[in-house]
N, CA, C and O of each residue as an XYZ file, in Angstrom:
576
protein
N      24.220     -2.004   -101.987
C      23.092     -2.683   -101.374
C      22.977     -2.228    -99.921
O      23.916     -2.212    -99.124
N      21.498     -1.793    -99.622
C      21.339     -1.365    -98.140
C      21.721     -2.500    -97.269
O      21.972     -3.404    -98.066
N      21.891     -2.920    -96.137
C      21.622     -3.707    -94.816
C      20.375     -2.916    -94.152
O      20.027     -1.741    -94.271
N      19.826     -4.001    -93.402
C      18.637     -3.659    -92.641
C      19.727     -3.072    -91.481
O      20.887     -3.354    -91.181
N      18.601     -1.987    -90.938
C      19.164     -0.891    -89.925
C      20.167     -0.120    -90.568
O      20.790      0.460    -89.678
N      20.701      0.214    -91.877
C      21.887      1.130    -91.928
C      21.391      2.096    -92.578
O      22.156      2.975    -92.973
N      19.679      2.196    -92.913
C      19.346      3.296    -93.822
C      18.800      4.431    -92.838
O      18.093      4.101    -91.886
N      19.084      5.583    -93.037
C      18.612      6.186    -91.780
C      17.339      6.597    -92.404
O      17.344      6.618    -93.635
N      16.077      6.981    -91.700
C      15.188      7.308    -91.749
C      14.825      8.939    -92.132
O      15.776      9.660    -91.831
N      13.795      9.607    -92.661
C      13.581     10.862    -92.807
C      11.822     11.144    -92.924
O      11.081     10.430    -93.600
N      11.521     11.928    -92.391
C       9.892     12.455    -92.253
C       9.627     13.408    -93.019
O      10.098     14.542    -92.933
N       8.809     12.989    -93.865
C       8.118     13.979    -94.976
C       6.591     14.248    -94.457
O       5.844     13.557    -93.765
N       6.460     15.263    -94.942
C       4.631     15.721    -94.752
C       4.393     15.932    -96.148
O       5.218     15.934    -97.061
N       2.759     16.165    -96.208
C       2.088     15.850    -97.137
C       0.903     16.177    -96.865
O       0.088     15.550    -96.188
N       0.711     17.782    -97.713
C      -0.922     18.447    -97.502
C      -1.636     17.785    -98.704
O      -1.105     17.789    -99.814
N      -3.045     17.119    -98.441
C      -3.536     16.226    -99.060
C      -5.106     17.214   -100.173
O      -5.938     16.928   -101.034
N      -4.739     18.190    -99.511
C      -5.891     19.512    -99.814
C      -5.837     19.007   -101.597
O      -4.733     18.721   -102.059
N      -6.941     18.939   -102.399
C      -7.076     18.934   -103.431
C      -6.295     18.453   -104.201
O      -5.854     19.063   -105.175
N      -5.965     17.166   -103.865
C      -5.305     16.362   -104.219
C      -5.807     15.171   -104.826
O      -6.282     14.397   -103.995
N      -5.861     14.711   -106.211
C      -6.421     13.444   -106.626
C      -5.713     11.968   -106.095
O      -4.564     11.547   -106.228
N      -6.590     11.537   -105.615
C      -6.160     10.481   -104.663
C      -5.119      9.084   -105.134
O      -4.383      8.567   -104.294
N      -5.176      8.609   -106.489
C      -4.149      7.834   -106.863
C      -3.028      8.321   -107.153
O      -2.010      7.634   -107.077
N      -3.012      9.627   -107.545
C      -1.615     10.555   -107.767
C      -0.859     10.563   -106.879
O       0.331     10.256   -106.949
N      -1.603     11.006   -105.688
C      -0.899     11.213   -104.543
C      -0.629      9.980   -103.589
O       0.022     10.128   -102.555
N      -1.158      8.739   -103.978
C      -0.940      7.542   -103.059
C       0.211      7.075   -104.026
O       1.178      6.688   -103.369
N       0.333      7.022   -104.889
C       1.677      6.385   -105.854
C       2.567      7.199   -105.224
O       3.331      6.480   -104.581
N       2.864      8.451   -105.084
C       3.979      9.185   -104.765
C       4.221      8.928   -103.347
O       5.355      8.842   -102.878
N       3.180      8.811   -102.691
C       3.542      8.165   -101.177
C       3.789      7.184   -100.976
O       4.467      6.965    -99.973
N       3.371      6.092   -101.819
C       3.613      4.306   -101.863
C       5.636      4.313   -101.945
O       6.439      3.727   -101.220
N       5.881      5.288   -103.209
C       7.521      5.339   -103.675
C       8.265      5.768   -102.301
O       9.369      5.311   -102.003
N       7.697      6.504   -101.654
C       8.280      6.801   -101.256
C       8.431      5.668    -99.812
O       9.555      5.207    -99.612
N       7.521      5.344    -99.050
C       7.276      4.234    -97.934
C       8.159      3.049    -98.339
O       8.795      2.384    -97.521
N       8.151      2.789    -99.921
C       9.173      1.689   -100.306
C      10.423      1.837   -100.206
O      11.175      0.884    -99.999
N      10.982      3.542   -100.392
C      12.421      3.591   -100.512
C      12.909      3.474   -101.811
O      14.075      3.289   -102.162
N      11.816      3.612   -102.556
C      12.567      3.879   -103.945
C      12.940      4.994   -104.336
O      13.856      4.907   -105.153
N      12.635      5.969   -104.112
C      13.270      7.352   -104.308
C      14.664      7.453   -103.778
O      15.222      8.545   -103.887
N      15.129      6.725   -103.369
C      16.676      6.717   -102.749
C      17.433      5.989   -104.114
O      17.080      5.353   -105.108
N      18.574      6.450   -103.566
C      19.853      5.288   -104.958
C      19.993      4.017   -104.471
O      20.014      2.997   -105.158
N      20.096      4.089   -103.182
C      20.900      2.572   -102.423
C      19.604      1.932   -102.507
O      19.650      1.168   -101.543
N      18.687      1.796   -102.955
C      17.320      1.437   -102.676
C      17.464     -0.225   -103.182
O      17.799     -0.576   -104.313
N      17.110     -1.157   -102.010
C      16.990     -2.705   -102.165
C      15.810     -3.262   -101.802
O      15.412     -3.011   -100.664
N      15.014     -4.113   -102.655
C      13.834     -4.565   -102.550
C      13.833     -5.614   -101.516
O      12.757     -6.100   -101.167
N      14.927     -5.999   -101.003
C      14.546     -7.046    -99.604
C      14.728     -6.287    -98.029
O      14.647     -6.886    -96.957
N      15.009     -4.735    -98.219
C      15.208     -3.857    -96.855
C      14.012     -2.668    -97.360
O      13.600     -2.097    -98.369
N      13.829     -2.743    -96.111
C      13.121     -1.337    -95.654
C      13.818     -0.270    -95.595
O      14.262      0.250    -94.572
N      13.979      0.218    -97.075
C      14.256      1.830    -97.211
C      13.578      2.833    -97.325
O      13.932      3.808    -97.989
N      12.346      2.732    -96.602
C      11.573      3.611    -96.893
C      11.855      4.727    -95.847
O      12.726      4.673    -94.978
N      10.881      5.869    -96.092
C      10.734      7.529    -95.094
C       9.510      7.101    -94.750
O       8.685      6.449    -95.390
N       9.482      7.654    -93.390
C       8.095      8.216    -93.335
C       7.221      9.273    -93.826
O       7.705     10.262    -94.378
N       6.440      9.185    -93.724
C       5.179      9.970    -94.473
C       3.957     10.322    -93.725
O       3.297      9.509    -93.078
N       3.666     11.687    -93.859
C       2.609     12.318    -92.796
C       1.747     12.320    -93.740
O       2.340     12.450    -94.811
N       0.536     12.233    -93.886
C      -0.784     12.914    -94.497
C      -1.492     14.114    -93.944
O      -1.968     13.722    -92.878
N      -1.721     15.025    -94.069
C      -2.410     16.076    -93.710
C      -3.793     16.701    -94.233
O      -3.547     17.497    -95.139
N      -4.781     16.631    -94.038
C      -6.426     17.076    -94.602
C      -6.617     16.337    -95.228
O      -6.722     16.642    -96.416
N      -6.799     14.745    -94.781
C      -7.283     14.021    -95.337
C      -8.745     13.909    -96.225
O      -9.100     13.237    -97.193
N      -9.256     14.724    -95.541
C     -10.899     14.994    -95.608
C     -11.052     15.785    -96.878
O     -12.162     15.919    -97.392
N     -10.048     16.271    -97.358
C     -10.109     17.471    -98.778
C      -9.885     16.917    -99.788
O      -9.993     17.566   -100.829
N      -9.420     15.255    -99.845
C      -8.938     14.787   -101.021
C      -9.846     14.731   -101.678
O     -10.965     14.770   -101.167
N      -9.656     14.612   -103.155
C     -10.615     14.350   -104.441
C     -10.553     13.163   -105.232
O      -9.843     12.230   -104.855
N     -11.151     13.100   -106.183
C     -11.168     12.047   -107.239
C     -11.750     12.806   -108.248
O     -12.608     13.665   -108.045
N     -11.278     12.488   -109.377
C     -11.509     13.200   -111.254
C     -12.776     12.621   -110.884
O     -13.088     11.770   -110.052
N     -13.685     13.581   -112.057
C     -14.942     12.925   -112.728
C     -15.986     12.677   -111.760
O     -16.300     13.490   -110.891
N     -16.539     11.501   -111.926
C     -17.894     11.140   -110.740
C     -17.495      9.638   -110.101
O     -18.226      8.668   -109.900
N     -15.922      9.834   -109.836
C     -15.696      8.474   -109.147
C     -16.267      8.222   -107.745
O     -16.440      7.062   -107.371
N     -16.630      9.489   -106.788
C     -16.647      9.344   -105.758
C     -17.627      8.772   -105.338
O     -17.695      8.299   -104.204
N     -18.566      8.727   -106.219
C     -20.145      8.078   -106.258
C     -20.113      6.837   -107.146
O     -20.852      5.901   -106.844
N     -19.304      6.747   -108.238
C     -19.757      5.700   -108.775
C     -18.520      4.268   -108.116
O     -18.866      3.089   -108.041
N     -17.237      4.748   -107.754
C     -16.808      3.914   -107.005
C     -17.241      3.593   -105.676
O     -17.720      4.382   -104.862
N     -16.875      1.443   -105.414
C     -17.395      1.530   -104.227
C     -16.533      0.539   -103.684
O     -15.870     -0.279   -104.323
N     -16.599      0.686   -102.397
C     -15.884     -0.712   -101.503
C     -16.629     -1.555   -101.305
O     -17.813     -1.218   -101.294
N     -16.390     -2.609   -101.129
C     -17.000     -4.055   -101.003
C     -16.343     -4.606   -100.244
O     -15.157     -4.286   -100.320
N     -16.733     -5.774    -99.049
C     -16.446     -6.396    -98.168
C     -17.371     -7.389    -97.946
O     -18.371     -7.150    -98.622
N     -17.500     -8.528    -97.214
C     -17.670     -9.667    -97.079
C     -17.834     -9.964    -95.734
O     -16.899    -10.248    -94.985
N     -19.365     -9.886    -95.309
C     -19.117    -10.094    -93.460
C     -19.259    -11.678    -92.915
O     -19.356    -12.198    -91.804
N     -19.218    -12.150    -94.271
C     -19.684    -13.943    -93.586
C     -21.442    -13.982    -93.489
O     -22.108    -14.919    -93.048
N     -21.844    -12.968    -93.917
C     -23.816    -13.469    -94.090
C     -23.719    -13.553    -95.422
O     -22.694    -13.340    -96.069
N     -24.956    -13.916    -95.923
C     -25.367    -13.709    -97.317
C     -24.852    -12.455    -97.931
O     -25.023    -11.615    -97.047
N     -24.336    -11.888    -98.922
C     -24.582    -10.607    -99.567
C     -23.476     -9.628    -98.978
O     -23.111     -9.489    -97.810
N     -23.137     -9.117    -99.906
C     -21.844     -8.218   -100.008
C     -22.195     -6.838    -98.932
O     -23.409     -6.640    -98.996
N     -21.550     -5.871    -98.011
C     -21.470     -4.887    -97.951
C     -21.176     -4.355    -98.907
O     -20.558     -5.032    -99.729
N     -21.469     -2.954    -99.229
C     -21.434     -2.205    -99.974
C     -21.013     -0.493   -100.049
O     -22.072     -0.002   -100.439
N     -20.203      0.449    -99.909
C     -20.327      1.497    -99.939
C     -19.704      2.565   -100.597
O     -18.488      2.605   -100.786
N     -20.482      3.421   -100.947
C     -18.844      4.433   -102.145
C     -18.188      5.427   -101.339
O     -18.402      5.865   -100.209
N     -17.303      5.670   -102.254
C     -15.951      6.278   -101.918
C     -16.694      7.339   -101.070
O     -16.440      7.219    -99.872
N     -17.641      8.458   -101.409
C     -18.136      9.562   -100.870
C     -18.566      9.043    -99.771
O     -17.932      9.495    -98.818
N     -19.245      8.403    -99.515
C     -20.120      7.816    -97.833
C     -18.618      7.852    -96.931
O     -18.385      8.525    -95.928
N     -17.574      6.764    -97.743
C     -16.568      6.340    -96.539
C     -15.672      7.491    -96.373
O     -14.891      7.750    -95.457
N     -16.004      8.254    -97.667
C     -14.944      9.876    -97.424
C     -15.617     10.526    -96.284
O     -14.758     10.990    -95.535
N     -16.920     10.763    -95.817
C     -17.448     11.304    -94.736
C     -17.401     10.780    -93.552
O     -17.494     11.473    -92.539
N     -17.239      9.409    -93.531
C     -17.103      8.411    -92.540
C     -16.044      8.617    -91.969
O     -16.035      9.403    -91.021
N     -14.865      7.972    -92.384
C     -13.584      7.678    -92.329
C     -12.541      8.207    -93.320
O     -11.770      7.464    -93.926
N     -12.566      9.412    -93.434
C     -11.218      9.948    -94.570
C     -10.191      9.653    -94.574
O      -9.426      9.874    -95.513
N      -9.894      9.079    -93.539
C      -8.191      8.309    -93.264
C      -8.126      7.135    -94.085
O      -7.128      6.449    -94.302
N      -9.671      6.921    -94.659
C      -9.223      5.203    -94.900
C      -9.086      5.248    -96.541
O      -8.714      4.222    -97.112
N      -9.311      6.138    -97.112
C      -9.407      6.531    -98.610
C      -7.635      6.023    -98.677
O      -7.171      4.949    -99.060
N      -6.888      7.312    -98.122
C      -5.734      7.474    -98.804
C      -5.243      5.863    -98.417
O      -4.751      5.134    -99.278
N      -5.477      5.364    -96.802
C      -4.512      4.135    -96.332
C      -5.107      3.158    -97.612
O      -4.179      2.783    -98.329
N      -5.951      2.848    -97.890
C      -6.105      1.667    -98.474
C      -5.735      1.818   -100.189
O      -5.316      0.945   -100.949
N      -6.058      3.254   -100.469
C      -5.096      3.596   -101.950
C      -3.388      2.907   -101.699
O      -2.815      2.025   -102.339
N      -2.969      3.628   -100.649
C      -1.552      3.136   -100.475
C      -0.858      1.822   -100.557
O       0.102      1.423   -101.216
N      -1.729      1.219    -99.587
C      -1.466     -0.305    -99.014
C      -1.412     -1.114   -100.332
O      -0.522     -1.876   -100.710
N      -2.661     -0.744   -100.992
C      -2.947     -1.872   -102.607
C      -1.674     -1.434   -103.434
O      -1.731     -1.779   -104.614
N      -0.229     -0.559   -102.957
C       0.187      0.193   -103.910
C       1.632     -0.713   -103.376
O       2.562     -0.680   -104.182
N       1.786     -1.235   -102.523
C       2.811     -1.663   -101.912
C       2.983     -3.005   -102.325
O       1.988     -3.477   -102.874
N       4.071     -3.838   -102.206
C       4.441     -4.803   -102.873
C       3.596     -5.889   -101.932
O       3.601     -5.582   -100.740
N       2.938     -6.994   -102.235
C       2.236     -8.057   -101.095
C       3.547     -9.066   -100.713
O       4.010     -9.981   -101.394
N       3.991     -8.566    -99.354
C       4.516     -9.424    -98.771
C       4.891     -9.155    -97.001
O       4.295     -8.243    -96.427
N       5.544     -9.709    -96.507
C       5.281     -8.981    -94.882
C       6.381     -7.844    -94.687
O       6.508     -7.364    -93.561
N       7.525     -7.197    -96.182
C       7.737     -6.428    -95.544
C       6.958     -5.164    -95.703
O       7.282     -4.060    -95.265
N       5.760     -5.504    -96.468
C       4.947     -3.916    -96.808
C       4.248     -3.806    -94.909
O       4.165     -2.748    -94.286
N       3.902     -4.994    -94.441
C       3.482     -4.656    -93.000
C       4.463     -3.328    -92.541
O       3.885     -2.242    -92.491
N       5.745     -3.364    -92.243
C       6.636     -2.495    -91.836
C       6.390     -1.161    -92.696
O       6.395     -0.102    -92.069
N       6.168     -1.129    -94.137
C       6.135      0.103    -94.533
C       5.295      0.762    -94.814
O       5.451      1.884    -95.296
N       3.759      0.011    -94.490
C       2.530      0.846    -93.969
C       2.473      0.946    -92.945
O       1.347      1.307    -92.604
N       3.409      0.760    -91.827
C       3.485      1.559    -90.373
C       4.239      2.742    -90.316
O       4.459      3.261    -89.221
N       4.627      3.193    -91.274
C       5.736      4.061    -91.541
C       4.556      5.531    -92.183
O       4.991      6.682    -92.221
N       3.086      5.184    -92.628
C       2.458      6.241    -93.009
C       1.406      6.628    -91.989
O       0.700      5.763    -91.470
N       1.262      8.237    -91.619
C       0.526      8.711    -90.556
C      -0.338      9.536    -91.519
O       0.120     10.419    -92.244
N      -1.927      9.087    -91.452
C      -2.217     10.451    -92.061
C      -3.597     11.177    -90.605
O      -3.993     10.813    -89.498
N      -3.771     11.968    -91.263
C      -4.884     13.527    -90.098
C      -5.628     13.788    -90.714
O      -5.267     13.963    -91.878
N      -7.277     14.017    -90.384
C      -7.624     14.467    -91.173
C      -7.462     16.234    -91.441
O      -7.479     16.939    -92.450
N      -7.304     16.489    -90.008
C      -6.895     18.098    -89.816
C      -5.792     18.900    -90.444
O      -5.571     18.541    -91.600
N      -5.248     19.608    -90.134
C      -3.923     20.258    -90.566
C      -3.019     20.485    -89.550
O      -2.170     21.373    -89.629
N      -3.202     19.338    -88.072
C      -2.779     19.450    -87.321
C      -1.918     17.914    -86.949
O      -2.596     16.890    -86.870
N      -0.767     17.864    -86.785
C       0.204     16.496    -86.349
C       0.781     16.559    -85.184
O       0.957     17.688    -84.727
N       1.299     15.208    -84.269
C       1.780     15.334    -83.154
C       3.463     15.231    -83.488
O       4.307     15.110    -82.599
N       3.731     15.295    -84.755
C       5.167     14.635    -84.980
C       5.989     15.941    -85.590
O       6.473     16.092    -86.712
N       5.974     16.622    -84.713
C       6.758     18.189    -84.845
C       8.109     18.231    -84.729
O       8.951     18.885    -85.344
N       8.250     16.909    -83.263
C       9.822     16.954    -83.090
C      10.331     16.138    -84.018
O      11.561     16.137    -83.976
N       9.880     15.453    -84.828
C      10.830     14.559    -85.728
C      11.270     15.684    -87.201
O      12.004     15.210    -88.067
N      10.786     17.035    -87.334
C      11.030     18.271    -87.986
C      10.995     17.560    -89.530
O      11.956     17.318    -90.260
N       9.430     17.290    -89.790
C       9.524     16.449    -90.872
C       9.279     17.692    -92.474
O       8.383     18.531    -92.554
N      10.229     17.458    -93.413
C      10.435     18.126    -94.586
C       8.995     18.252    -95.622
O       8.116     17.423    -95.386
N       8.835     18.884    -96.330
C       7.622     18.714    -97.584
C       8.197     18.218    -98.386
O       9.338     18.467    -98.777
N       7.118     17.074    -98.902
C       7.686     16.389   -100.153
C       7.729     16.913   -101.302
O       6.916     17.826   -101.445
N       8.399     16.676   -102.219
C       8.373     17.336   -103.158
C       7.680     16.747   -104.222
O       8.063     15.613   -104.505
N       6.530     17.325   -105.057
C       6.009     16.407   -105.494
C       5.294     17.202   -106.955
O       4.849     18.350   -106.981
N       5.337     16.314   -108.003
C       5.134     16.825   -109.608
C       3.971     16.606   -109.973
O       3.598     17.135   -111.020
N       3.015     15.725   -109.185
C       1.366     15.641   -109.790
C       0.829     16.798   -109.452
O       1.227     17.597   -108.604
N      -0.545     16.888   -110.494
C      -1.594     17.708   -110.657
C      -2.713     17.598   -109.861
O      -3.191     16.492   -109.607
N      -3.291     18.862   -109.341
C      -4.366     19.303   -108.621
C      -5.238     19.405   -108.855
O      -5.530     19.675   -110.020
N      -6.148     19.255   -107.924
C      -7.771     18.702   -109.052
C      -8.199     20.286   -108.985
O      -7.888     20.895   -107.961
N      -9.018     21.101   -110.210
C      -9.035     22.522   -110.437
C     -10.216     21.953   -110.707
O     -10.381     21.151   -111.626
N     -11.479     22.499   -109.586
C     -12.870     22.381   -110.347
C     -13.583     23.338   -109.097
O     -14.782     23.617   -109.140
């Protein structure tokens, strides 16, 4: 069993280029949790960090990007409304964070282990000195 503070930390990156977006948020969710480790305990934060990189390139199978949509609630009458493609042009950072977040267990220690994910939309990061590794990773690439 881990103790809090005895797990040491490690920085992974993660090129997001043509990448289907729940594939790749499950493999980043496992990993922010610390389940990919052995010592791995569901009441400590064993997670790695995690870089995102070209956020802006991710995909979705099929015609989700249009036919899925976000919804929100501003306190007037009537729902906001918008799909995945609008907020992919908008805000590409917010695709993968909010795939992730819904992927994490609901309680306050997922607060701690969605601070633990950085994503860009560029191919450019400020976190060079932390000499973060590529993940290694077995999902499929969207080929179209």
């Amino acid at each position: 069993m881990a103790k809090p503070g005895q797990v040491e930390k490690q920085w992974y990156v993660v090129d997001a280029s043509d990448e289907v977006l729940g594939r790749l948020a499950s493999d980043i969710a496992v990993v922010l949790m610390g389940k990919h480790r052995p010592q791995y305990t569901p009441h400590v934060d064993c997670g790695d960090f995690v870089i995102v990189l070209n956020a802006d390139k991710i995909a979705m199978t099929g015609k989700k990007m249009d036919d899925r949509h976000y919804t929100w609630y501003t306190g007037y009458p009537g729902l906001r409304l918008e799909s995945y493609g609008d907020r992919k042009e908008r805000k590409p950072e917010d695709l993968i964070y909010h795939a992730v977040r819904r992927m994490l267990p609901k309680n306050k220690l997922a607060y701690q282990m969605i601070k633990k994910l950085k994503i860009y939309s560029g191919s450019d990061h400020p976190h060079t000195a932390q000499q973060p590794q590529t993940l290694q990773r077995t999902s499929k690439k969207v080929t179209s």
